[in-house]
N, C-alpha and C positions, 0 to 999 in steps of 0.2 A: 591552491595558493596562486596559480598558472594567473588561475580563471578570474582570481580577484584585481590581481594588478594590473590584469588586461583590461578591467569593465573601471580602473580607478584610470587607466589611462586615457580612455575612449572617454569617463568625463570630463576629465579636463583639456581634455583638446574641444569637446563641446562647447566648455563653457569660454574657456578662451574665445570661440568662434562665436560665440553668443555676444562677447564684451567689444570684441571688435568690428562686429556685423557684419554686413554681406561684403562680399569684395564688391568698391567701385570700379563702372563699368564707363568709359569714353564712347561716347554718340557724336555722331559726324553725318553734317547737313550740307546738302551741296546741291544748288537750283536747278544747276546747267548737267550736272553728271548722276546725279542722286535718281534716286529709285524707290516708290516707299513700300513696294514689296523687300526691297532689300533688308538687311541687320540690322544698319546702323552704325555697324562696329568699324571697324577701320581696315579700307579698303571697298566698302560697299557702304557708303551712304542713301542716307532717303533723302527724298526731295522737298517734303514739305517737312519747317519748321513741329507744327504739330503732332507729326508719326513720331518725332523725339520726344516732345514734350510725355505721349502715353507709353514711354517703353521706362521711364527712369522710374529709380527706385532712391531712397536716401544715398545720399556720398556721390552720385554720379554726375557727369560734366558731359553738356549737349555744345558741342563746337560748331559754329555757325560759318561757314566758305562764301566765298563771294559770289556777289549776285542779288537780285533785286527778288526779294519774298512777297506774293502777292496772295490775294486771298482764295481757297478753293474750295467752294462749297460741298465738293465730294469729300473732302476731310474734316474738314470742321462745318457741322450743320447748322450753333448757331449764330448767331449776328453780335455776340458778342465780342471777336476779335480775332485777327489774320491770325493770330498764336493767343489763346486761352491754357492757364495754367490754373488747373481746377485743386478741390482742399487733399484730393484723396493724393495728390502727386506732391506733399512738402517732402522736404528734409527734416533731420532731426539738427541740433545744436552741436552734434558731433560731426554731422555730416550733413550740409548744408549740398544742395543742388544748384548745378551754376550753369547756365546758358552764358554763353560767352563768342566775341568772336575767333575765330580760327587765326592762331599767332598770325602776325603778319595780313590779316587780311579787313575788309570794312564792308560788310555786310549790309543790305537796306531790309527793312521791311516796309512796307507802301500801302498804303490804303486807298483807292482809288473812291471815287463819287460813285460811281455803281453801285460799290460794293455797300452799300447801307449799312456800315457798321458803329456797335458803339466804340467800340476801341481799337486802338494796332495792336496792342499786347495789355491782356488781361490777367495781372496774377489775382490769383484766390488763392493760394495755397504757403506756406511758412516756411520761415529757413531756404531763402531762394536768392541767389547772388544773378544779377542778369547786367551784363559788362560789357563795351567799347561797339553797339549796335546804332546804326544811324534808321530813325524810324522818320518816317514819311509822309507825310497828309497832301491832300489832292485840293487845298484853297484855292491854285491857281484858275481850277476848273470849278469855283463857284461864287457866284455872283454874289453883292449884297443884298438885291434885289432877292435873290432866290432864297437865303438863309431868312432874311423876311417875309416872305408867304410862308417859310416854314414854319415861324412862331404865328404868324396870324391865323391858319392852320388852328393849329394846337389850341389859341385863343378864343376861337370860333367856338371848337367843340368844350371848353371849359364852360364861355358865357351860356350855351345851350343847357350844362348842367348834365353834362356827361363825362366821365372821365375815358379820354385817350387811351383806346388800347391797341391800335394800330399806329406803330410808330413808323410805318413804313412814310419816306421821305421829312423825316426829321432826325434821325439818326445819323444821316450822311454830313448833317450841319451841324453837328454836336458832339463828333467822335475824340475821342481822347488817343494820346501818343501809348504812353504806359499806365494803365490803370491799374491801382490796388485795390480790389473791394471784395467781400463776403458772396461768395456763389450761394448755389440753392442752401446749402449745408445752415448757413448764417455763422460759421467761423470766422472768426478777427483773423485774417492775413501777418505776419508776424515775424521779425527778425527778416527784414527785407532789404538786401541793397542794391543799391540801381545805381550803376556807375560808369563813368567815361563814356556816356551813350550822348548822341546828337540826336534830336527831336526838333522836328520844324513843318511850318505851313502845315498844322494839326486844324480843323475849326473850333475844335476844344481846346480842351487844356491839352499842355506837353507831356506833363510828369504830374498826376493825380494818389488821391490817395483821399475816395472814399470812407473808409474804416481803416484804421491800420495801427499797428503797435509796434516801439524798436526797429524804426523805419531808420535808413542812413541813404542820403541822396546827394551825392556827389562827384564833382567833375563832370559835369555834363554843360552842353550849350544846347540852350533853347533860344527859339526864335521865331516871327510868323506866326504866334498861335490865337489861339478864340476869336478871330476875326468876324464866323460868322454861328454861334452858338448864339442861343437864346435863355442856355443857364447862368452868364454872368461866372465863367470859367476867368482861369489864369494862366500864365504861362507854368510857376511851380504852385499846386495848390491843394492841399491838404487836409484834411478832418482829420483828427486822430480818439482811435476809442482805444481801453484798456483791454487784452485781451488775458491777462491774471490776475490775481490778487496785490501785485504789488504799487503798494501807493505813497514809495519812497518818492520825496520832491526834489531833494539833494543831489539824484546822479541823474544824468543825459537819458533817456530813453530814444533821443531821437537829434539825428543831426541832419541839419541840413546844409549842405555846406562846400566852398569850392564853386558854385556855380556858376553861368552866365547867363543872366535872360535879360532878351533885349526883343522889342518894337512886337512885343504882345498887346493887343488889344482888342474890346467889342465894339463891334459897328452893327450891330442891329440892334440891340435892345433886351432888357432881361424882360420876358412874358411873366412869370409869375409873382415877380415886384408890378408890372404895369395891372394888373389882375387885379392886388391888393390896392392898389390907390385908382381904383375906378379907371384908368385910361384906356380905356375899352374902344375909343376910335382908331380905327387902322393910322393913322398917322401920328398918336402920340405914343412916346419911345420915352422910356425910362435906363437912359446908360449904366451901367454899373461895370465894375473891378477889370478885364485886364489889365492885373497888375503884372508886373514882374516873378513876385513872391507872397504866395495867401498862406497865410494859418488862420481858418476859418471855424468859429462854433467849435470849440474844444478848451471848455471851461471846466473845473477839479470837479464838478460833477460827471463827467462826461468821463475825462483823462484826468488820471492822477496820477501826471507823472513829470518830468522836466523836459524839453527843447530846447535845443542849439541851431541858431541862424549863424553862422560865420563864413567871413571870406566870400560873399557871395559880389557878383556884381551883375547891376541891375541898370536898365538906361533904357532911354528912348520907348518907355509903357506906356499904354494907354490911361493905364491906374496908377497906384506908387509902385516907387521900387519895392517897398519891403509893406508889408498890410496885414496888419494882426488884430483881428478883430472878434471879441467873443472867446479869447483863448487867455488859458491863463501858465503862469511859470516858465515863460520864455526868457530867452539869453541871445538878444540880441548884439552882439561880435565882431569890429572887425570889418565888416560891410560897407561898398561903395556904392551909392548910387547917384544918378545923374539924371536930370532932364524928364521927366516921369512925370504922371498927370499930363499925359499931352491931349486926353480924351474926355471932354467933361462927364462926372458922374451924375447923378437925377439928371435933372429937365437940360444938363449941359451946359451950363451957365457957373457952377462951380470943376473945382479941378482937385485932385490927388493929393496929398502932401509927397514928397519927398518918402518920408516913415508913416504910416498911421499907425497911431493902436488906438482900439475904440472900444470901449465896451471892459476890457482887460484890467486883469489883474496879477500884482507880480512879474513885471516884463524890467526887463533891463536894457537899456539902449547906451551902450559904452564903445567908447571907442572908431566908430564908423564917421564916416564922408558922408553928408547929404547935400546937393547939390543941385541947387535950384536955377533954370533960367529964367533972369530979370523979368521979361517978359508974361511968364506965367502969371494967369491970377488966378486963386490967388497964390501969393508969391510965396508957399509953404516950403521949409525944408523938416520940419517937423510937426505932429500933431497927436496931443493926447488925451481926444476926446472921453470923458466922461472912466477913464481909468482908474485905477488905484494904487497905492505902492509901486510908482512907476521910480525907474533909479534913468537917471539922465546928466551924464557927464563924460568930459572926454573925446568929446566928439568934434568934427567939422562942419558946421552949421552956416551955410549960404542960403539966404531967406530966414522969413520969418517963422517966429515957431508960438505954436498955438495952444494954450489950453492944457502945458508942462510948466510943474512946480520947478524950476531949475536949484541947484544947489547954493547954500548962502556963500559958498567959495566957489564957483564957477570955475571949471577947469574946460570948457566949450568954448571951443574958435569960432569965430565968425568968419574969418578971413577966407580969402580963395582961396584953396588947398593947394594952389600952381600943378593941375596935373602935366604933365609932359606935353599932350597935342587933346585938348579934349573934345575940339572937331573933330581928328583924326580916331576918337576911340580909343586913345591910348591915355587909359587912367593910372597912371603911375605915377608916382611923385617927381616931379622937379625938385633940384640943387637947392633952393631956397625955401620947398614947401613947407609953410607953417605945422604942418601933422608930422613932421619928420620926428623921431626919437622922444617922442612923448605922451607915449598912450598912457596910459593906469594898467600896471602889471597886477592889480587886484586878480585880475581873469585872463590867464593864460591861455593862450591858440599857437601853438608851437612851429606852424609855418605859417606861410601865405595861400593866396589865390593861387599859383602857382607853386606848391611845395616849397618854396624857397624856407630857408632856417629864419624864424624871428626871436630875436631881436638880429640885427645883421652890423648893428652901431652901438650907439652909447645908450639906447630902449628903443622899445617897439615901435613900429610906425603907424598911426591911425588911418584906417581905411584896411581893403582887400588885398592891398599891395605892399610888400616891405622893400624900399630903397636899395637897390644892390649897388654901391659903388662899381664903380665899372674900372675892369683892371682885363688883363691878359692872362689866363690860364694856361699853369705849367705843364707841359707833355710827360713830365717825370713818368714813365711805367705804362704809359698808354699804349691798349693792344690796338692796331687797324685791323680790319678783317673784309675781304670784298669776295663779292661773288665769284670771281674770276679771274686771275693772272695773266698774264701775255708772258709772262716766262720768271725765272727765279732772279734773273737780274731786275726784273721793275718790282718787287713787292711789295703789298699792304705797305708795310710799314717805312716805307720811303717818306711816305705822307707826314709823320712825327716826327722825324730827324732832327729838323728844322734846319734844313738845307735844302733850300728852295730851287737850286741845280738837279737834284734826284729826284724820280718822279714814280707812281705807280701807273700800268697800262692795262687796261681790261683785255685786249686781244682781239675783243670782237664787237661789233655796231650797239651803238647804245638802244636800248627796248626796254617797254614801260616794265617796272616791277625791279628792276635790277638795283643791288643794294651795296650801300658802302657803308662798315658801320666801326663807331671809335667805341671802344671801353677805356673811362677815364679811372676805370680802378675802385671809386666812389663817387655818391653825388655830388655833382657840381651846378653851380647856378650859369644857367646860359642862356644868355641875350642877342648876338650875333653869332655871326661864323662868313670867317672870309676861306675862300678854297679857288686856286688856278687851276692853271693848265701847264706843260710844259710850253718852253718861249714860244710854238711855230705852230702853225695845225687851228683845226676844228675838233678837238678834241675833252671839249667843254660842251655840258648838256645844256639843251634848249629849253629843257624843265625838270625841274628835281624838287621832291616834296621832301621837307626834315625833320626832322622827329626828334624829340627830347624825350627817353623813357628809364623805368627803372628795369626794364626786363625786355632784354636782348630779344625777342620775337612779339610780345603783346606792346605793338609800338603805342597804339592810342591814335588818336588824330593828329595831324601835323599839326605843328607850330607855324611854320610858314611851306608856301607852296607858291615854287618860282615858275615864272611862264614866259614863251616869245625871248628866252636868252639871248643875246649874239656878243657876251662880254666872255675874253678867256677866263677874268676872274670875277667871281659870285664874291660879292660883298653885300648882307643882309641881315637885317635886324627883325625881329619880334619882342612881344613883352619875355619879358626875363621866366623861365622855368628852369626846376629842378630835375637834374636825372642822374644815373650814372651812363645810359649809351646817350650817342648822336650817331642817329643813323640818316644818310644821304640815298633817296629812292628816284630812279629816273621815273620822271611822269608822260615823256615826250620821246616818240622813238628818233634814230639821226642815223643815219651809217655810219658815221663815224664811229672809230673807237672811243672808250673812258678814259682819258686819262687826270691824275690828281698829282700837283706836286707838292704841295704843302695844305694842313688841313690846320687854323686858326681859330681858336674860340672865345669869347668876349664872355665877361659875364654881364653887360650890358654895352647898349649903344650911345649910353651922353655921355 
């Protein structure tokens, strides 16, 4: 009987162990102290991103330390990217695999011109979170002239009637930031989120996504990208394939959303559009798409399933801000864009709309800002070419619109949206914006660009941005917390009193990384932040980065970052975000001590 409740206990601790799967394991990368003979584990990092990438297993977290990731051919052999993340290394849906950076820190990976690669980061593999990483491209070090012998190049040996299998110096013109796509295996990549990462001066795309399924790509800034590719790349730009059976059209399978892509463009020319229409002499160039945001060739035979563009904002493209062409069952949301088409497409003579959908069907365009300059021709703020069951209402419409059924009750503005400064880049709504509290609650997006709560008034605000009236936030319960004390009489929480006589003191010279951070208890919307000094002294930083987050160590990218200080009091504004900390980081060392007397927050600056 011993023997039998001994082998009925030893199964169920089995199976339990089976239900719950392997314990997740913490990998820790670090450029400057890492080791890739070492573990991994904590306390002994590897050096290269990749030794993490082959040691995880489902459930595990690769933490990324500061420092610039470059590519090394002794660890990774092939040319597909400084980090490749192959089909055999997914997670499951219980235990998703997440590259992330190291709380508190801001990691680069970097792809240099030498390094002939197709990508900075390659996933192939499912169920993969990859979070708050700034990835890198080396434009500055190539010409346009160069990414053009790279397509004539390529050109050469097509018109010969050979196909290209030495991509050696055409890859370096073409590289992409984050790529999704099918390795040798041919698996759809799947349940993938790419989030809070910064992607710039790529010659490719920023944020791609060859084949992909259950993609979510948000809070990220892009910027700098395709400048010198010759495939007619974007800054966000997408394929998407099925990679189940499910051909529900009713729910999201894919969001895109929260973003900012700005001053993406091509400047050489797409080779294998000039191919198709005969322009076979070296100097005639067929422009096409950096846009802002591509959903490209992903019609219900392809994908069968729904996408979500929202909250994204897009400005200063080469293409349009937002480009849907060949795709179908889109839910277009929410989105601001500005100034786009600055790059003619074909022979350049024509320009971008504002939105294109081409070719599409089932697309939804409600509620978004398109905003055209006068200037532009042509002066599109929308286009919808050759579509179907297009839904168009609700929107902000500056320029003309082309080739859309609009509705026999027209709820579409034409008027100027009044943003805040729209030279300045700050697309926020003005006091008087006609988008102000009138979107169509038909299709609900629960915050903004910014997490901020929508509706924040009497209804939602059309565009990326929801209006935060601007008021003073109360201290009630707010914890301070600083690196460092100068004694029990100046603490943290001097700063909330709201007694501008009491002050807190660090004790010792201000040096970069050093941290002062508010818990306001719950999110709040925050747009400024004024902070002194005590009356006398230098004891006010020269530079301090600040940060708006929902978690006390994974700060994300600053909101603003102050420099060359010489005022005792920081008074400063950005666009309005949601959080619950505000943490205050020195950027600038001083001998001086820190001190803070009172710490003030604005939920905006008009």
């Amino acid at each position: 009987m011993t023997q039998i409740k001994l082998k009925r206990v030893a199964l169920a601790l089995t199976l339990a162990f089976t239900a719950l799967g392997a314990q997740a394991t913490d990998y820790y990368v670090s450029y400057s102290a890492g080791n890739d003979i070492n573990t991994g584990l904590v306390g002994a990092p590897v050096k290269n991103i990749q030794k993490a990438v082959l040691k995880t297993a489902a459930g595990d977290t690769v933490y990324i330390m500061n420092g610039t990731y470059l590519y090394d051919p002794t660890v990774n052999l092939s040319k597909d990217g400084v980090v490749v993340i192959p089909a055999s290394r997914s997670g499951t849906a219980a235990q998703p695999i997440t590259y992330k950076a190291y709380p508190g820190h801001r990691p680069v990976i970097k792809v240099m011109k030498a390094d002939d690669l197709w990508s900075a980061v390659q996933i192939s593999a499912s169920h993969i979170n990859f979070e708050g990483v700034e990835v890198v491209g080396d434009v500055a070090n190539m010409t346009q002239a160069e990414g053009h012998a790279a397509k004539l190049n390529y050109k050469h040996q097509k018109l010969a009637g050979t196909t290209p299998t030495d991509y050696t110096n055409i890859r370096k013109f073409n590289t992409h930031g984050i790529n999704i796509k099918s390795d040798w295996t041919g698996a759809i990549p799947h349940h993938i989120n790419i989030r809070n990462n910064k992607v710039h001066d790529m010659p490719g795309s920023a944020i791609a996504s060859a084949t992909g399924d259950y993609l979510t790509v948000e809070n990220n800034v892009v910027y700098n990208n395709s400048w010198r590719t010759m495939y007619a790349t974007s800054g966000l730009n997408f394929f998407f394939k099925n990679s189940d059976s499910n051909v529900d059209t009713t729910v999201y399978k894919n969001f895109i959303r929260n973003n900012t892509t700005y001053n993406n463009r091509t400047e050489v020319g797409w080779a294998d559009k000039e191919l198709e229409k005969n322009l076979n002499a070296d100097n005639q160039i067929w422009y096409s798409d950096g846009n802002g945001l591509i959903v490209d060739s992903s019609p219900y035979s392809v994908f069968k399933g729904k996408t979500l563009l929202a909250n994204n904002l897009s400005y200063d493209n080469g293409g349009s801000g937002i480009n849907i062409i060949k795709a179908d069952n889109i839910d277009v949301l929410y989105n601001t864009t500005s100034n786009n088409g600055l790059r003619g497409n074909g022979d350049g003579t024509n320009r971008y709309s504002e939105i294109t959908v081409i070719s599409s069907d089932w697309v939804k365009v409600l509620n978004n800002i398109a905003y055209r300059n006068a200037e532009a021709t042509p002066n599109l703020a929308l286009t919808g070419y050759n579509s179907t069951n297009m839904s168009t209402d609700y929107n902000v419409l500056v320029g003309g619109v082309s080739q859309v059924t609009l509705p026999a009750t027209d709820h579409n503005s034409y008027q100027d949206p009044q943003f805040v400064n729209r030279g300045a880049k700050d697309f926020r709504l003005g006091i008087n914006s006609p988008a102000k509290d009138n979107a169509t609650t038909s299709f609900t997006v629960p915050t903004d660009n910014q997490l901020n709560t929508r509706p924040q008034n009497a209804g939602p605000d059309r565009g990326a941005f929801e209006r935060v009236n601007p008021f003073t936030l109360s201290k009630t319960a707010w914890v301070a917390t600083a690196f460092a004390t100068y004694s029990a009489s100046f603490p943290a929480s001097k700063t909330v009193d709201s007694n501008a006589a009491s002050y807190w003191q660090s004790g010792t010279g201000m040096a970069i990384g050093q941290s002062f951070q508010i818990d306001m208890q719950s999110i709040k919307s925050v747009g400024r932040v004024v902070f002194g000094t005590e009356s006398t002294g230098q004891n006010f930083p020269a530079g301090v980065d600040i940060f708006v987050s929902n978690d006390p160590q994974e700060l994300g990218f600053p909101v603003k970052r102050v420099w060359n200080n010489t005022s005792a009091t920081i008074d400063t504004s950005f666009v309005t975000k949601a959080g619950r900390y505000l943490t205050l980081k020195i950027n600038t060392d001083k001998a001086n001590w820190w001190a803070i007397n009172e710490i003030t927050l604005h939920t905006s600056n008009q």
